[in-house]
TORLUM-563756 format. One record per residue: residue number from 0; x, y, z of N, C-alpha, C in turn; residue in three letters. Coordinates in pm, 1 decimal, m for minus. Each point is the difference from the previous one (the first is absolute). Layout:
# residues N
+-----+----------+----------+----------+----------+----------+----------+----------+----------+----------+-----+
!   n !      n_u !      n_v !      n_w !     ca_u !     ca_v !     ca_w !      c_u !      c_v !      c_w ! res !
+-----+----------+----------+----------+----------+----------+----------+----------+----------+----------+-----+
! NUM !        X !        Y !        Z !        X !        Y !        Z !        X !        Y !        Z ! ala !
...
+-----+----------+----------+----------+----------+----------+----------+----------+----------+----------+-----+
# end
This chain:
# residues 136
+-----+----------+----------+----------+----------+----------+----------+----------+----------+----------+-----+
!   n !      n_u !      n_v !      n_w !     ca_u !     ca_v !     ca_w !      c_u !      c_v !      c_w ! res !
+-----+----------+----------+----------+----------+----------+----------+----------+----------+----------+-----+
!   0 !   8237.8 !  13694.9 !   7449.5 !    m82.9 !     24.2 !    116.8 !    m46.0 !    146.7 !     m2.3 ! unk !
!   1 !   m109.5 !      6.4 !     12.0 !    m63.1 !    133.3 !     m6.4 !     25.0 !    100.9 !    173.3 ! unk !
!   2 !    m28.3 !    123.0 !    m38.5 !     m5.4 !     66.1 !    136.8 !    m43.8 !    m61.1 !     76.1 ! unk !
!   3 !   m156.1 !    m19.7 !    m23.7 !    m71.6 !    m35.0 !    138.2 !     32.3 !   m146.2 !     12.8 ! unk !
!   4 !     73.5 !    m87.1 !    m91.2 !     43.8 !   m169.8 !     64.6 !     72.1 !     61.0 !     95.6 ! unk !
!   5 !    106.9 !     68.8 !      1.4 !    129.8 !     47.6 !     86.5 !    m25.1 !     33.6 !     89.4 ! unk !
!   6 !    m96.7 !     71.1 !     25.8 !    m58.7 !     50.0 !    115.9 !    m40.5 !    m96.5 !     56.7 ! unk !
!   7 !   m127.0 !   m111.1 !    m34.7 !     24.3 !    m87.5 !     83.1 !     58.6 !    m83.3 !     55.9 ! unk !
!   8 !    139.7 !    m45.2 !    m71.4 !     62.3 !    m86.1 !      9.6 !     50.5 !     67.2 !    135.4 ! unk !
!   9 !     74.5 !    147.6 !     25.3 !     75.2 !     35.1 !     63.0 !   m105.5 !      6.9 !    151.5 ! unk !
!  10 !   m155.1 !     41.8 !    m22.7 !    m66.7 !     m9.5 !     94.9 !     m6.3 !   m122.5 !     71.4 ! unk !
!  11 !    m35.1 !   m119.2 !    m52.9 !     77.0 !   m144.2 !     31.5 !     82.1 !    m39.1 !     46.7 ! unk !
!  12 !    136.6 !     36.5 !    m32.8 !    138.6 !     m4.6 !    123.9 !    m35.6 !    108.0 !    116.9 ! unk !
!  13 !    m83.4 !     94.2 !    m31.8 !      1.1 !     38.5 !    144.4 !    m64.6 !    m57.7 !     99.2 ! unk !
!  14 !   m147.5 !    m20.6 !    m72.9 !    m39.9 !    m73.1 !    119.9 !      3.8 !   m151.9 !     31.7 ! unk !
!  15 !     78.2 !    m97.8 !    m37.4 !     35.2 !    m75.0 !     19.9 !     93.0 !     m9.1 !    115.4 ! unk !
!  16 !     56.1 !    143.5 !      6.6 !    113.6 !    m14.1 !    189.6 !   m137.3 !     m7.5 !    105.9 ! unk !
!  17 !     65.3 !    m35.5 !     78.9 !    m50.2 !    m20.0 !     75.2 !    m55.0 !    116.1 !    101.6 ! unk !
!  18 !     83.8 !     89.3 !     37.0 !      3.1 !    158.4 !     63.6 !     31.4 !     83.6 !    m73.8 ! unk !
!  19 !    m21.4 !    154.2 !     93.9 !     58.4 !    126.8 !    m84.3 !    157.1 !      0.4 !     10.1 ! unk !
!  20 !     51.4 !   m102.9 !     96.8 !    145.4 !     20.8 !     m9.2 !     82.5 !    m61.1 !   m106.4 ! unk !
!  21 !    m71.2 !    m79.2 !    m60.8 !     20.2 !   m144.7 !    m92.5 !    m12.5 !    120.1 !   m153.9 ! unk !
!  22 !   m136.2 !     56.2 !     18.5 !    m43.6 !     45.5 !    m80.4 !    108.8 !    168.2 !    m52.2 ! unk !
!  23 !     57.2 !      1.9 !    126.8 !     78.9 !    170.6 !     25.4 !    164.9 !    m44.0 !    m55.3 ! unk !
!  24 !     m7.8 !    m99.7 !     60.7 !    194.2 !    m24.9 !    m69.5 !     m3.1 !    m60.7 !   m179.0 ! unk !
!  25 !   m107.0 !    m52.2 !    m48.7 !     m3.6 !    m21.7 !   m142.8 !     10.1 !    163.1 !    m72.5 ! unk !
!  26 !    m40.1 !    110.2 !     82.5 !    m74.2 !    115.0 !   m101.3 !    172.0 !     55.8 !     50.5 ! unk !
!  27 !    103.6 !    m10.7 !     53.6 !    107.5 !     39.4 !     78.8 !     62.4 !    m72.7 !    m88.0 ! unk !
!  28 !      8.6 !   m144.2 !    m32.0 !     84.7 !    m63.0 !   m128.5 !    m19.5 !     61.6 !   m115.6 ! unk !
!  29 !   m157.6 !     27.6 !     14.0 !     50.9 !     66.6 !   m198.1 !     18.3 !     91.4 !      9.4 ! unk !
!  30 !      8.6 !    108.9 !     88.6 !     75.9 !    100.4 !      4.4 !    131.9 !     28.2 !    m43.7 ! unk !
!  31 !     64.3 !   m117.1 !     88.0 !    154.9 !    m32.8 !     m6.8 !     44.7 !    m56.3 !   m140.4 ! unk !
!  32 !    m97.9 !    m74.0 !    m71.0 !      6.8 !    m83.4 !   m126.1 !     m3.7 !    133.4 !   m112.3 ! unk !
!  33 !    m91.7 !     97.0 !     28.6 !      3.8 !    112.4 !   m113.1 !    183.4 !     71.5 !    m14.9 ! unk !
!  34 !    m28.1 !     67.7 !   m139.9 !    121.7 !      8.1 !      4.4 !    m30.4 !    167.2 !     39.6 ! unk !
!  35 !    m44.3 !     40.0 !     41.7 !    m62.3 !    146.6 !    m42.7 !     85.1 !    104.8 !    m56.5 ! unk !
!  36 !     23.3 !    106.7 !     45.9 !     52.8 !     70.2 !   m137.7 !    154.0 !    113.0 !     43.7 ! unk !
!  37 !     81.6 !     49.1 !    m73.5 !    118.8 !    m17.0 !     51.1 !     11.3 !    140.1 !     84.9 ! unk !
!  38 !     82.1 !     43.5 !     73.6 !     24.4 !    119.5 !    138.4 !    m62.4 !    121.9 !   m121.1 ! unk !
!  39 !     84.5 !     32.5 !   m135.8 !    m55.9 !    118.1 !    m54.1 !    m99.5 !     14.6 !    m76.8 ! unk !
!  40 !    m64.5 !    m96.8 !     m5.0 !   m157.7 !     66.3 !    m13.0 !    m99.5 !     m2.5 !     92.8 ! unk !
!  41 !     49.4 !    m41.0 !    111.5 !    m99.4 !     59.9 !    136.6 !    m12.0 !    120.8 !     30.0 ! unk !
!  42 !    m11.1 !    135.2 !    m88.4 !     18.8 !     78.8 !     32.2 !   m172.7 !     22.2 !     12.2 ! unk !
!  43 !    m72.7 !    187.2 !     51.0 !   m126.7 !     14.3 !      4.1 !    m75.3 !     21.0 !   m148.0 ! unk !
!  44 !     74.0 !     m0.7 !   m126.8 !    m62.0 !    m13.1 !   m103.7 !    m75.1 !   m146.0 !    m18.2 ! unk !
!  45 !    107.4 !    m99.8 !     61.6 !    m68.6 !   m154.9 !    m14.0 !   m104.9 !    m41.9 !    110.2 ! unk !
!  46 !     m2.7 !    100.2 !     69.7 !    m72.0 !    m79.3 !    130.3 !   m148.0 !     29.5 !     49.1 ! unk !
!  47 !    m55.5 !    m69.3 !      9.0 !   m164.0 !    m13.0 !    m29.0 !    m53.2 !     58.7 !     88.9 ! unk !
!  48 !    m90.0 !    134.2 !      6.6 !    m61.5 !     63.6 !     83.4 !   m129.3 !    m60.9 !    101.6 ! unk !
!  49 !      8.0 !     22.7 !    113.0 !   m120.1 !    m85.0 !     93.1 !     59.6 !    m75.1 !     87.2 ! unk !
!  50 !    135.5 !    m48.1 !    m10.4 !     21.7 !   m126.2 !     68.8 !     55.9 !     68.1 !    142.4 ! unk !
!  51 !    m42.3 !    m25.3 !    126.0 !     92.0 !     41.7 !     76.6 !    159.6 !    m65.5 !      1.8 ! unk !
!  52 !     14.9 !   m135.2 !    m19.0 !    137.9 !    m39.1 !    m36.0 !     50.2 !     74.6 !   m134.1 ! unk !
!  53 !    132.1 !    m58.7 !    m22.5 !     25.2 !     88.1 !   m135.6 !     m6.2 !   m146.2 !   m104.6 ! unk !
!  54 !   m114.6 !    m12.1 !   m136.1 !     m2.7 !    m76.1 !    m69.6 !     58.9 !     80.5 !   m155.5 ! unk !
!  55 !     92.5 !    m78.5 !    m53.2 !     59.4 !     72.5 !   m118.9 !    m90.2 !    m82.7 !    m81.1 ! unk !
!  56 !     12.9 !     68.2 !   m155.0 !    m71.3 !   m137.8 !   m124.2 !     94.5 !     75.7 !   m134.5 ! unk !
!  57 !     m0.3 !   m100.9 !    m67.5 !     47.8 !     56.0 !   m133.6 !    m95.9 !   m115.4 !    m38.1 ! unk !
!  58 !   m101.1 !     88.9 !   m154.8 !    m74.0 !    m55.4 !    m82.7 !     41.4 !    m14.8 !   m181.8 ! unk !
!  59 !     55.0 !   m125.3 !     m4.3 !     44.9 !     29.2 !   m146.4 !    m94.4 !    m54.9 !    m61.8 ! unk !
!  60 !    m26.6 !     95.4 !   m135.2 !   m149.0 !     13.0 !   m106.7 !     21.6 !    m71.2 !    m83.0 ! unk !
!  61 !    m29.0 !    m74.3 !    m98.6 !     23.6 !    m70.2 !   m129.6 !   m151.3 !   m111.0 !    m22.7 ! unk !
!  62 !     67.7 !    m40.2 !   m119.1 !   m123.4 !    m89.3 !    m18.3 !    m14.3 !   m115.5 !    125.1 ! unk !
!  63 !     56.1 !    m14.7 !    126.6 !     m3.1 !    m79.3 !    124.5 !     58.4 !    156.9 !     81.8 ! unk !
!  64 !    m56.9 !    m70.9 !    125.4 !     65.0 !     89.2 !    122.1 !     96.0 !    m39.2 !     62.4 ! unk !
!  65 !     35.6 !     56.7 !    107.1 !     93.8 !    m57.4 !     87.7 !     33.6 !    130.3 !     95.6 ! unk !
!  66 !    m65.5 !    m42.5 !    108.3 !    m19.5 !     61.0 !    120.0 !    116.6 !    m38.4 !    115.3 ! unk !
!  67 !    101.0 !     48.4 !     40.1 !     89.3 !     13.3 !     47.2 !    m12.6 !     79.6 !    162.1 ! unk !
!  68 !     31.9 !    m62.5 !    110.0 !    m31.6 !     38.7 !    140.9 !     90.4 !     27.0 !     80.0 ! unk !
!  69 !    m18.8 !     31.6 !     89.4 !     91.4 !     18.1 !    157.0 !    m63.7 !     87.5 !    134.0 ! unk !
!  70 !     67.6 !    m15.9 !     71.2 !    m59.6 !     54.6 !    105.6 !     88.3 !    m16.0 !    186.9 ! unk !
!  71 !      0.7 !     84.6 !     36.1 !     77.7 !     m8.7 !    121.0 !    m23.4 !    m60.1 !    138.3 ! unk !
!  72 !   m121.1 !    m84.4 !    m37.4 !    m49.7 !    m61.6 !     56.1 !    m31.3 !   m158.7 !    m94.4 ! unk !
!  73 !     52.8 !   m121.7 !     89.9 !    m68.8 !   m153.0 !    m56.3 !   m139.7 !      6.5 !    m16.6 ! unk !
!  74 !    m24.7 !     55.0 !     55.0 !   m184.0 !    m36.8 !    m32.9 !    m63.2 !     33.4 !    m58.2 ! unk !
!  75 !     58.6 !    173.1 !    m44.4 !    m41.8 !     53.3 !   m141.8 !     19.9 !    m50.9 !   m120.4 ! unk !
!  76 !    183.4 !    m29.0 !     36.5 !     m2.6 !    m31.7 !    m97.8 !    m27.9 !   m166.5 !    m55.1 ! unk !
!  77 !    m26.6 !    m50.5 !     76.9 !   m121.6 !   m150.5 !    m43.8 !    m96.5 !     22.8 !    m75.1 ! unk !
!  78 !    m45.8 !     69.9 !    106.5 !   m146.0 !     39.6 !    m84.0 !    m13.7 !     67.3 !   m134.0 ! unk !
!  79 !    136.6 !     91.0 !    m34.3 !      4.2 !     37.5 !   m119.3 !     36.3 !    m88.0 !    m81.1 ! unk !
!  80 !     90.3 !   m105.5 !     26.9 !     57.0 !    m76.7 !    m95.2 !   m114.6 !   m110.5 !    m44.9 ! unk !
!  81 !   m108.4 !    m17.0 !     89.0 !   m117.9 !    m66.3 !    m86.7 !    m54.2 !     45.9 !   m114.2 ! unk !
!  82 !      0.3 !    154.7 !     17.6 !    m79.7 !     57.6 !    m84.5 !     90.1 !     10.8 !   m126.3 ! unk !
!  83 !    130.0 !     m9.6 !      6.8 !    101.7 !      0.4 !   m124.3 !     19.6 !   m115.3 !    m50.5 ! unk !
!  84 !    m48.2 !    m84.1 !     67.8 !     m5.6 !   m165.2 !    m67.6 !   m125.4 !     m6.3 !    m39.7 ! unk !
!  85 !    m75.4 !     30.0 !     25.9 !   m158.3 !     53.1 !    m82.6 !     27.4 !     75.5 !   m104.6 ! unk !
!  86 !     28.9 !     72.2 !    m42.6 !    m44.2 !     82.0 !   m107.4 !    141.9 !    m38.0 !   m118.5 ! unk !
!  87 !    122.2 !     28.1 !     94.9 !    133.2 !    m30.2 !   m128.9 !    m28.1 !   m110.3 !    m81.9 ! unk !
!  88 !     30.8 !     14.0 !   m105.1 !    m14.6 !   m105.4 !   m141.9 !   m120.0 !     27.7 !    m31.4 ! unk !
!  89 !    m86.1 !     80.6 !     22.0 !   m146.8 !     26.5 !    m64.1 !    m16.6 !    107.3 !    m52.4 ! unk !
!  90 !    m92.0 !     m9.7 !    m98.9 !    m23.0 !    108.5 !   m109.2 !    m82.3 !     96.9 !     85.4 ! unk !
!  91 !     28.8 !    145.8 !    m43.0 !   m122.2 !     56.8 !     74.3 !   m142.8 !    m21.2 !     m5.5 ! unk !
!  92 !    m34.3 !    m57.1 !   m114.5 !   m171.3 !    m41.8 !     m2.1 !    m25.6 !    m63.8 !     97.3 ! unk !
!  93 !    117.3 !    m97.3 !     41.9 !    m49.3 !    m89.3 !     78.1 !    m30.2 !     49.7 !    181.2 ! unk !
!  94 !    119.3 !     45.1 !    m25.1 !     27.0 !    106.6 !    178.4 !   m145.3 !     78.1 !     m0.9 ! unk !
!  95 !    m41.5 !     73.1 !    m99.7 !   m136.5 !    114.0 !     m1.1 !    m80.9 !   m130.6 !     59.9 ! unk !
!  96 !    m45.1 !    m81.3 !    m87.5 !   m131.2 !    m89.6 !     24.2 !      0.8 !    m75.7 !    112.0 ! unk !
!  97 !    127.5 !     m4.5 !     58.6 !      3.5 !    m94.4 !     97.9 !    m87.0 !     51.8 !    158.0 ! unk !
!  98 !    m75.9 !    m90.7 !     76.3 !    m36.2 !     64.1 !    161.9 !    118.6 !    m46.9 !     67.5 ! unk !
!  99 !     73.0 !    110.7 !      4.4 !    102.1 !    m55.5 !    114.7 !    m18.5 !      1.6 !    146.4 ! unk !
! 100 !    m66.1 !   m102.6 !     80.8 !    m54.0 !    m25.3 !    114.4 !    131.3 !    m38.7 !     91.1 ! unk !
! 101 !     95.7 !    m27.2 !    m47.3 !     47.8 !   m120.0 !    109.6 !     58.3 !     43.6 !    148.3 ! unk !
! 102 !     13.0 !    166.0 !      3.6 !      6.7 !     18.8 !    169.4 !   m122.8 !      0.5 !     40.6 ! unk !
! 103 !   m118.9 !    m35.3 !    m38.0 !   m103.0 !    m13.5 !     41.7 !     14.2 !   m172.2 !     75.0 ! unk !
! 104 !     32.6 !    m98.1 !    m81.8 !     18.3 !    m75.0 !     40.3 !    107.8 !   m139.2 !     87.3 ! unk !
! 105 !     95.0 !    117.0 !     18.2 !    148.1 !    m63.1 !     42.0 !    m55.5 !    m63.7 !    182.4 ! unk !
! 106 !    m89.0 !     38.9 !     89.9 !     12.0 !    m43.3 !    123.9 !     96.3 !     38.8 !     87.3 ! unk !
! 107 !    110.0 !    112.3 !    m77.9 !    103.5 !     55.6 !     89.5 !    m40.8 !    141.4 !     62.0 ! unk !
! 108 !   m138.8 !    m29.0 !     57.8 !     m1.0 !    149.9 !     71.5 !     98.2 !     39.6 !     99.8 ! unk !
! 109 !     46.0 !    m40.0 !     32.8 !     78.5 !     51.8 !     82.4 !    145.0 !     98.2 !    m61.7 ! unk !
! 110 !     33.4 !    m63.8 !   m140.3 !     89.5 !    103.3 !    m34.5 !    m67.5 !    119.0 !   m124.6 ! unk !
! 111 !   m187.0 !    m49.5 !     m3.9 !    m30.8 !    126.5 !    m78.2 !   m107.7 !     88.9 !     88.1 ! unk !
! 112 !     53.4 !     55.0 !     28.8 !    m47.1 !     94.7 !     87.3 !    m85.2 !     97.3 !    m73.8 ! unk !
! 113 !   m111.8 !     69.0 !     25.5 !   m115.6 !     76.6 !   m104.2 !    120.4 !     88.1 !    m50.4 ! unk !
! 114 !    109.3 !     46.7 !     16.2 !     65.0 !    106.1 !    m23.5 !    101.4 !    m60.3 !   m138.6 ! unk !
! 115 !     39.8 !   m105.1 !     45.2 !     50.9 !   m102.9 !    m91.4 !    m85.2 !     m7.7 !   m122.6 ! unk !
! 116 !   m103.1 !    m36.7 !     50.1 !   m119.7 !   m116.9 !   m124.5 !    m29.7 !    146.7 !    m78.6 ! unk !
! 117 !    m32.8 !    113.0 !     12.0 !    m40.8 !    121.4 !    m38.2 !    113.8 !      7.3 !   m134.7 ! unk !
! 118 !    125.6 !     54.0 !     69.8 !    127.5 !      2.0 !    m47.8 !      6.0 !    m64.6 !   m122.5 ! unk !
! 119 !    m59.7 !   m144.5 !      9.1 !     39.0 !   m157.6 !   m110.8 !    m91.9 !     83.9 !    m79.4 ! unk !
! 120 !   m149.6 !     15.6 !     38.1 !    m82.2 !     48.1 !   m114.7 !     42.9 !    107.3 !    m57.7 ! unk !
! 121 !     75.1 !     63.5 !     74.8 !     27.7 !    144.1 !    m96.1 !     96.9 !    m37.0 !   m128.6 ! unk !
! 122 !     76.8 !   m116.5 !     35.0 !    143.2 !    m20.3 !    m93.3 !    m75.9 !    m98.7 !    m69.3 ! unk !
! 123 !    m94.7 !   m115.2 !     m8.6 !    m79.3 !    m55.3 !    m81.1 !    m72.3 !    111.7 !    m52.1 ! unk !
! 124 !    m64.3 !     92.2 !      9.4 !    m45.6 !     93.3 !    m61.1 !     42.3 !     58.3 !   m132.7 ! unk !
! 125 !    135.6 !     44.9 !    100.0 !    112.7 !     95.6 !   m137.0 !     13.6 !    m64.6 !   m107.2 ! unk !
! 126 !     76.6 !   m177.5 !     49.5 !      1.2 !    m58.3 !   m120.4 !    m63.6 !    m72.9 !   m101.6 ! unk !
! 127 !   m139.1 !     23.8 !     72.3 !   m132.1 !    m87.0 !   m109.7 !     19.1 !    154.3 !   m127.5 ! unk !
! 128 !      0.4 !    129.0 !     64.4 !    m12.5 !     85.5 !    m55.0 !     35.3 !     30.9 !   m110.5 ! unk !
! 129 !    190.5 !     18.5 !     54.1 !     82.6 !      2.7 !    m55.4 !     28.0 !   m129.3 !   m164.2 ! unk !
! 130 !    m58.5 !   m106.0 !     35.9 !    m34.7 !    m33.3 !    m98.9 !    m74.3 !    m37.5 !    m43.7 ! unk !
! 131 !   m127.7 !     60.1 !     14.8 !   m101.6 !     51.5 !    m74.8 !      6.6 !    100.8 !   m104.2 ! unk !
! 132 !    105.3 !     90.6 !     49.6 !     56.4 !     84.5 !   m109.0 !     84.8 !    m40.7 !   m105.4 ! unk !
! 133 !     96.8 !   m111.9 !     41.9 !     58.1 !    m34.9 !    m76.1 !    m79.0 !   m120.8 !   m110.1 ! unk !
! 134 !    m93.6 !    m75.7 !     72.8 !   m128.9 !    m56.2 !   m114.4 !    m49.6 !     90.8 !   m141.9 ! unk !
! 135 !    m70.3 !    106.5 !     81.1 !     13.1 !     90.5 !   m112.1 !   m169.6 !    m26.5 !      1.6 ! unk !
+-----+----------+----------+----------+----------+----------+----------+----------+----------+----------+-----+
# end
């Protein structure tokens, strides 16, 4: 399944609930479902600038990625853990080329707030980047 299948697929379970509350406790399960990452590397070397919550990431490089999350908040960290089920197991060519839209299309405004959705683009940003560099 390619990026953008995933994206839709996941855009699909969202809007298939019925409400934002339907729609707010799924993004709160995968929160809880991530494993995110352990007490000592939450320190401010790991932790992603912009977010008013505190979102940690560890990015491991190789011929696949694997984007690793957390956050002190469920809703961040949902929302991050989409984006780490997006990109982990993929080569960086693929992460560079990919449009990663899908907080564009989740229907959960209510937990992405412009301050939020900004935030997502900045950390989709880093890591189209980040391996873009590593593409080469």
């Amino acid at each position: 399944m390619t990026i953008e299948e995933q994206q839709k697929e996941y855009a699909a379970r969202f809007a298939a609930l019925p409400d934002d509350f339907d729609r707010y406790t799924l993004l709160m399960q995968l929160a809880m479902e991530s494993p995110g990452l352990p007490e000592e590397e939450k320190g401010e070397g790991s932790r992603f600038p912009g977010c008013r919550s505190n979102l940690w990431y560890r990015l491991e490089e190789g011929d696949c990625l694997r984007l690793l999350t957390d956050s002190d908040t469920l809703i961040v960290k949902g929302l991050a853990s989409l984006l780490s089920n997006l990109v982990t197991g993929r080569t960086p060519a693929e992460v560079v080329k990919a449009e990663i839209t899908l907080f564009d299309t989740l229907q959960i405004e209510v937990a992405l707030t412009p301050e939020r959705r900004e935030g997502f683009a900045q950390l989709v940003a880093f890591v189209q980047r980040r391996a873009g560099e590593l593409a080469g």
